[in-house]
N, C-alpha and C positions, 0 to 999 in steps of 0.2 A: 562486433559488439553492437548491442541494439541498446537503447533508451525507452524504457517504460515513463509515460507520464502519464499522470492522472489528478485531474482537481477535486479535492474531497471537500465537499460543505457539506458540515459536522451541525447537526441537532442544537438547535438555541440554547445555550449554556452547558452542553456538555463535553466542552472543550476539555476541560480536564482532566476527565473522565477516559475519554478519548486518548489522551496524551499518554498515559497510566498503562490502558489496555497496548497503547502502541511498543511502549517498552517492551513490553512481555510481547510481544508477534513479532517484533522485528527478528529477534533470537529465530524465529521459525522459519520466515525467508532466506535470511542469511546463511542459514546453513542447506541450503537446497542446491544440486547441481544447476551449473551455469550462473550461480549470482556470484556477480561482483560488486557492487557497491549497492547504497543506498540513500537518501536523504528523504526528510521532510520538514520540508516550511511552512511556518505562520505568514498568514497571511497580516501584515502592517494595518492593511485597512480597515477588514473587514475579520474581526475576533474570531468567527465559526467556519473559518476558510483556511487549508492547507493543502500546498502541492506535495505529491508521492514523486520520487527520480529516483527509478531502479536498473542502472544496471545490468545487462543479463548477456551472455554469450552468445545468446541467439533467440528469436520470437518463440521458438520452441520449447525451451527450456523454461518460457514463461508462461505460455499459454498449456503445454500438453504437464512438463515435468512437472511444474508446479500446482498449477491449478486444479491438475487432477491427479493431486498427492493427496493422504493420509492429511499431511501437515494442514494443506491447505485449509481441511474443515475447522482445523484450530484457529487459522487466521480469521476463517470467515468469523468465527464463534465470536472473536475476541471485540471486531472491528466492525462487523458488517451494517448492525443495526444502530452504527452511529449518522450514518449516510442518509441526507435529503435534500434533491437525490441522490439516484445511486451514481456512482463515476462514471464517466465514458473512461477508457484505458483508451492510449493509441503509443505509438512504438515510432520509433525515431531512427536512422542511422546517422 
């Protein structure tokens, strides 16, 4: 099992916005080969800040299955242009 992490700072007030579109994308990952879980937090301090914790069977099934799935242009669609900037992703065991 790997750990995706990534720190998303989300566009000056469009937290909620964000929150909204996250709902609806999470349903997208979560059904992808190799995820297992998921979280996302607010960040306490700073309102336009939350960390992504995904889960995944292996870097593969996140980098190759996912990313260059069908689903994924839904995600990017949903989430992408809330990022500035964009995230660095890095993967954990």
């Amino acid at each position: 099992m790997i750990l995706e992490v990534a720190i998303l700072n989300i566009k000056k007030g469009l937290s909620a916005d964000f929150e909204n579109n996250f709902q609806k994308a999470q349903h997208i990952i979560s059904s992808m080969k190799g995820y297992i879980s998921h979280e996302l937090k607010k960040c306490l301090e700073r309102d336009d800040k939350y960390i992504l914790l995904v889960n995944w069977e292996s870097v593969e099934d996140h980098e190759i299955g996912f990313r260059k799935s069908s689903e994924y242009q839904e995600w990017k669609k949903l989430l992408h242009h809330f990022y500035e900037p964009f995230p660095v992703v890095e993967h954990y065991i």
